[in-house]
C-alpha positions, 0 to 999 in steps of 0.5 A, spaced: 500 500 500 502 506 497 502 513 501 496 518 498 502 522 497 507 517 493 501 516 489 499 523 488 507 524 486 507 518 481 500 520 477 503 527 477 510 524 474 507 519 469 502 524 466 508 526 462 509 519 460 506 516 454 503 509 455 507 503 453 502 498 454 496 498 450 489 493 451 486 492 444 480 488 442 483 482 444 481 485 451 486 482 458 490 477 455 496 472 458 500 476 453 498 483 455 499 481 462 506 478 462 508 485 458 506 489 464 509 485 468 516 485 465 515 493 464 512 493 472 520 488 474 524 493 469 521 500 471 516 500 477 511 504 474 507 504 467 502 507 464 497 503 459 492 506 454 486 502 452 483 502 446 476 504 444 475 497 441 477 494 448 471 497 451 465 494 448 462 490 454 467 493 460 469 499 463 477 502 463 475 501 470 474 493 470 480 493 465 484 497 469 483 492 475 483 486 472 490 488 470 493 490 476 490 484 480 492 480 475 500 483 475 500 483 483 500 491 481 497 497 485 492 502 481 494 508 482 490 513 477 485 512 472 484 518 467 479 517 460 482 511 457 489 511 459 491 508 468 498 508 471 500 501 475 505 500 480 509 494 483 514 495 488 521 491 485 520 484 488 527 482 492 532 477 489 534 471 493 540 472 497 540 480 498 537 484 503 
């Protein structure tokens, strides 16, 4: 669980970003979710874009939350079509 305030610094930080995952048609699938979790181990945060033609029988919000539980991610913002997730780095064995 993230503080309000890293969550609000993190929404701010990742406006400027573009998305680098986008959901299409095909909607959640085991594809895009290994995407966004080898985006989330490698950058912490990413932002993901949902296409209109992913949003026939769901909300972004649905999508934004299937996501997020699916990866083990926390959603941080939801705004029109796009959302930011974030997942602290897992530790490795051996380290601290």
């Amino acid at each position: 669980m993230v503080s309000k305030r890293f969550r609000r610094r993190l929404a701010s930080a990742m406006s400027h970003e573009k998305p680098t995952v986008w959901v299409g048609k095909a909607g959640v699938t085991e594809g895009l979710v290994g995407e966004v979790s080898k985006q989330l181990d490698a950058h912490r945060a990413v932002k993901v874009k949902v296409q209109k033609s992913a949003l026939v029988e769901r909300t972004v919000e649905d999508v934004a939350a299937e996501v997020a539980e699916r990866t083990g991610a926390e959603l941080i913002e939801v705004r029109g079509r796009t959302f930011v997730l974030y997942r602290r780095r897992r530790r490795r064995a051996g380290t601290r």
